[in-house]
C-alpha positions, 0 to 999 in steps of 0.5 A: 162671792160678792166682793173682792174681799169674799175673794181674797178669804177664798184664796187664802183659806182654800190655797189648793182651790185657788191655785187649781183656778188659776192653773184652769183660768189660764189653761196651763194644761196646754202647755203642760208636759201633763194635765193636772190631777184632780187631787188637792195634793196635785196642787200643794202636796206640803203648805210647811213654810219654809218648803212648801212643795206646789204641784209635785208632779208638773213640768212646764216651761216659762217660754212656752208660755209667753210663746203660746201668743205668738199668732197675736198681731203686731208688736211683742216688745218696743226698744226705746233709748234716751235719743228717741230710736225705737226698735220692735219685736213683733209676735210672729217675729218673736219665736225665731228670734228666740229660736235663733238665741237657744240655739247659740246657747246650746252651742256654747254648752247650755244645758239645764241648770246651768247659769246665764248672766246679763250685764244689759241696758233695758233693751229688747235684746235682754228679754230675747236672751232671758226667754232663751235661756229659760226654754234650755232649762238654764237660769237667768240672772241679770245686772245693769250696766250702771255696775262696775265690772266688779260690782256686777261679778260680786253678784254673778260671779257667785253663780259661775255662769257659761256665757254672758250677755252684754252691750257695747253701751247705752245713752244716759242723761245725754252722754254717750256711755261706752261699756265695751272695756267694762264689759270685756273685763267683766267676762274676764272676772267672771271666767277668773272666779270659775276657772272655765271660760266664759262665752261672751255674746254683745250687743253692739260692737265688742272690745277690740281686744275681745276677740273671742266675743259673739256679736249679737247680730251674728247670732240673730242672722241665723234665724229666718223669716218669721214663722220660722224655727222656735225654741225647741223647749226643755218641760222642767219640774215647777220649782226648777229654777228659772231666774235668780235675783239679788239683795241689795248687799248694802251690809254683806255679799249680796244673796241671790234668790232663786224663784221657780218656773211654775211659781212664776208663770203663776204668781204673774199671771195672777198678777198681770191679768187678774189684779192689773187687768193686762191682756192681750190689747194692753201696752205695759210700760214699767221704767226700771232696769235689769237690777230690779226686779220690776224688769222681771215683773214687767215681762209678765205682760209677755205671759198674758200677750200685752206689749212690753216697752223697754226703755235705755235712758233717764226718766228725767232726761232732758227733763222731768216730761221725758216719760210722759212722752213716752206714755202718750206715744206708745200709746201705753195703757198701764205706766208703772213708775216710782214716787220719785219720778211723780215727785219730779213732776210735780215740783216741776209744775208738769200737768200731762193730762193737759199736755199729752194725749194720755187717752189709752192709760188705764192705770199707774203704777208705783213702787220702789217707796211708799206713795205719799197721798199727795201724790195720788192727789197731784195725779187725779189733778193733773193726770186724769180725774179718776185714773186709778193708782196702784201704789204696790208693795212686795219685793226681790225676795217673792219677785210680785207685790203682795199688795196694790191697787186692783180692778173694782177696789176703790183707790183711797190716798195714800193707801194700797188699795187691797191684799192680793189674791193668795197673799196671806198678809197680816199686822201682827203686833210683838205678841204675835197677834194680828191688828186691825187699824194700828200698826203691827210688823206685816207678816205672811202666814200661809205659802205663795207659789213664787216665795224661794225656792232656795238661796243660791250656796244655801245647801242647809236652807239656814240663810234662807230661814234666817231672813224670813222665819227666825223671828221669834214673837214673844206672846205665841204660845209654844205649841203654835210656832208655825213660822211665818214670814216677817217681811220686815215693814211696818204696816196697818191693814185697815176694817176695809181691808187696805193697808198702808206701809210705814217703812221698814221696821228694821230701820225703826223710829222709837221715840219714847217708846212710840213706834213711828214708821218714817214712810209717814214723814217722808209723805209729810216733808216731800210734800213741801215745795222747797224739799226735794228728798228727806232722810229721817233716822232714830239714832240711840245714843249712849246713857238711854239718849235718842237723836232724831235728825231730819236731813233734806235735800233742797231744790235748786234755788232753795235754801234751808230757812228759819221759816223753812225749819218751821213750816217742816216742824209744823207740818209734821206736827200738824199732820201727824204728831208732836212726837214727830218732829225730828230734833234738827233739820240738816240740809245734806249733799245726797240721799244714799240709795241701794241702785234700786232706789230704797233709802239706806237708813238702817246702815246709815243709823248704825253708823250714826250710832257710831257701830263701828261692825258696819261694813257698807258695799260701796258698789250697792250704793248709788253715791258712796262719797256721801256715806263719809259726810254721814258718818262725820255727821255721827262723830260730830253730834254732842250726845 
């Protein structure tokens, strides 16, 4: 194979193949309860989607994965919070330190499949819990401690968890933030909910009245010196549970989905070492927090013995340079981050490259939007000509990216360099059919070993099946209706084999019968000095009427001109077509997001739309003062 290309048809045509180099690349027989078979059916005994059953007959276990680097020298995992205290977990610290946590858990009861919850900052001490947890077989699920106590049990109270992990608080743009109360009365919810107590470990001081709490400190004074006690590890089926995550919720209780052991051990070792190039001399700093599942997919380093750095505060506290301190002092060599934040510095007038010593960065990494090409511009002007961009673009549901930059493909503006190994991406047009160059809905068309295992209360599979296969495309021949899973993005894969994302097309721009992808705007409007957000929406009116407003958020100092409307009006007609241009330009007070960071444009349109079956989760969104003033701005429109 000569190209990355004849690599990633060689993954997708012989998923067996692929999958049993990857399984050897990484030497998973050594910590295997058995070697593998030769058999292909050892690697995929059935590839149905939904349902596809990988390697049968294997028991392993995350944590012992990680585990195996233990003899690595120096530092495992670096703690960072907003006032600059750093803290460390080495290597041949980490075992114990593990050790000492399962076994806390094992007194209060743990057993295989049973749920452990967090309601953590990201901090060193969420990761040793996680690792804890999954060497018992249990399964983890986290929250950040940005959530009210009852956001926080709308999603773990679900799972009726035996012990929760929490924090007395964290530092966040400057101000101290005590969750002792909060935390206490989350313990309550969620014994409530279940009907058995729930044993309360916290990092930090607990609540006075929280008598029955466990200090985390207690907890860890039982290990010894290191070298001592590891975690004794439980050897569970590849799909056993390992961890499970939730959706936003925005429009209905949250789902949780459940990934497995195998699946992710991996998927992130695929992802980390042969797409990332992460290994055992990296330092992978990923900002992000319990709630999101790039706190998951940053542990991935611990998998192939890189440094993860975990850091508390604000990425913009006190000011827009705060994470581009850190990257040069930890000596980070792989900085995953979010447009935003690169937005941030750039209308800031930042230039790290210059200002910092970014010597050791190899990469950055973006998700949680599409990056604008501007971005990838201001980037290579004022980070470092050269540095190669992963702009990734996967999700909670497969807990990985399904595409991004990677080692040896060429980074092009704007663009996600390539499809990932084993990710059987295509643009599919209504008909069914793939596309080249136009775009189509992005679709997986063959199974990935970290797709669900389930839903959580999902017994028949049917939610499960309903938010990835149910689509129905109306030019597929009835005899081929094997399902694929519709991701819900509109995308174009290009002749070179890159893609691009446009937005979601549940939230789909449908002017004239034109299909527009608002990611393609937003690249176009946030670009403009003046503009620090935009919010593009497809509103259809009664009688077959269409409103497209454009709401904006301003920088301060900044106001929405005359010549402000034009240069938007301009510029978008100018780098992307007259059929673009949104109808009026409305200056807003926020932009509502989930906590994750994504724009909530498709409830927001509906209740433009004046539907009046929308229901808004008011703890799913970052501001939900602002979800009224949208709604106002829907009774307010003359159609």
């Amino acid at each position: 194979m000569s190209s990355y290309d004849d690599v990633w048809t060689y993954s997708v045509t012989d998923l067996p193949g692929f999958w049993r180099a990857v399984w050897d690349h990484f030497d998973l027989d050594e910590v295997a309860a058995e070697p593998l078979r030769a058999d292909a059916e050892a690697v995929l005994a059935d590839a149905s989607m939904p349902g596809a059953v990988w390697f049968p007959d294997t028991r392993l276990n995350y944590t012992d994965v990680v585990l195996r680097n233990a003899g690595l020298p120096g530092e495992a995992i670096v703690g960072l919070d907003e006032d600059g205290v750093r803290t460390a977990v080495t290597w041949a610290e980490l075992p114990a330190r593990v050790g000492a946590v399962a076994r806390a858990l094992r007194d209060a009861g743990v057993e295989p499949g049973d749920v452990v919850a967090a309601y953590l900052p990201d901090i060193p001490e969420a990761v040793i819990a996680f690792l804890a947890t999954a060497s018992l077989g249990a399964i983890w699920s986290g929250c950040g401690q940005d959530y009210a106590p009852e956001g926080a049990a709308g999603r773990l109270a679900q799972l009726s968890p035996r012990v929760l992990f929490s924090a007395s608080g964290y530092r966040y743009n400057g101000k101290d933030i005590d969750r002792r109360a909060e935390s206490a009365e989350l313990a309550e919810l969620l014994a409530a909910e279940s009907g058995r107590p729930v044993t309360h470990i916290v990092v930090g001081e607990p609540a006075v009245d929280a008598e029955s709490a466990v200090r985390w400190s207690d907890v860890i004074d039982a290990e010894a010196a290191p070298g001592s006690e590891a975690p004794t590890s439980v050897a569970v089926p590849f799909d056993h549970p390992l961890w499970v995550l939730f959706s936003s919720g925005t429009t209905g209780r949250p789902k949780g989905i459940v990934h497995g052991h195998g699946g992710v051990v991996l998927e992130h070792l695929k992802a980390t070492a042969l797409q990332s190039d992460l290994g055992a001399e990296s330092v992978f700093f990923w900002q992000t927090a319990l709630s999101w599942m790039m706190w998951n997919y940053q542990i991935a380093g611990l998998l192939v013995g890189a440094r993860i750095v975990c850091y508390s505060g604000s990425p913009l506290h006190p000011d827009a340079d705060r994470l581009w301190g850190i990257v040069e002092r930890e000596r980070v060599t792989y900085f995953g981050t979010s447009p935003g934040q690169l937005q941030a510095s750039r209308k800031a007038g930042l230039h790290p490259g210059a200002d910092h010593d970014l010597s050791a960065l190899a990469a950055i990494g973006s998700t949680g939007s599409t990056l604008a090409a501007d971005l990838f511009d201001w980037i290579d002007e004022n980070v470092r000509r050269g540095l190669p961009v992963s702009s990734i673009s996967g999700g909670t549901d497969v807990v990985t990216a399904f595409a991004g930059g990677t080692s040896g493909v060429p980074v092009v503006a704007g663009e996600l360099s390539a499809r990932y190994l084993g990710v059987s991406l295509e643009s599919w047009s209504p008909a069914g059919q793939p596309l080249v160059d136009e775009v189509g809905e992005m679709v997986i068309t063959a199974p990935m070993p970290s797709m669900p295992v389930m839903f959580w209360n999902d017994p028949d599979g049917e939610r499960y099946r309903n938010a990835y296969f149910a689509h129905e495309w109306e030019g597929r021949d009835a005899a081929d209706r094997t399902p694929v899973w519709r991701h819900g993005d509109w995308v174009t894969v290009t002749r070179r084999g890159s893609l691009v994302i446009h937005g979601r097309s549940d939230a789909t721009l449908n002017r004239h019968g034109i299909r527009m992808g608002s990611a393609d705007i937003y690249e176009v409007v946030e670009g403009i000095p003046e503009i620090a957000e935009a919010f593009v929406l497809g509103v259809d009116g009664p009688r077959g009427a269409y409103w497209m407003p454009l709401f904006v958020t301003l920088v301060p100092g900044a106001d929405l001109t005359d010549d402000l409307i034009a240069r938007v009006a301009g510029d978008i007609k100018t780098r992307l077509s007259p059929r673009h241009v949104p109808d009026e330009v409305i200056v807003a007070p926020g932009i509502p997001h989930t906590r994750t960071g994504k724009k909530l444009e498709v409830p927001v349109t509906a209740i433009l739309a004046g539907r009046s079956e929308v229901s808004i989760d008011p703890k799913s969104v970052d501001d939900y003062s602002l979800i009224e003033w949208y709604a106002q701005r829907g009774r307010d429109h003359r159609w």
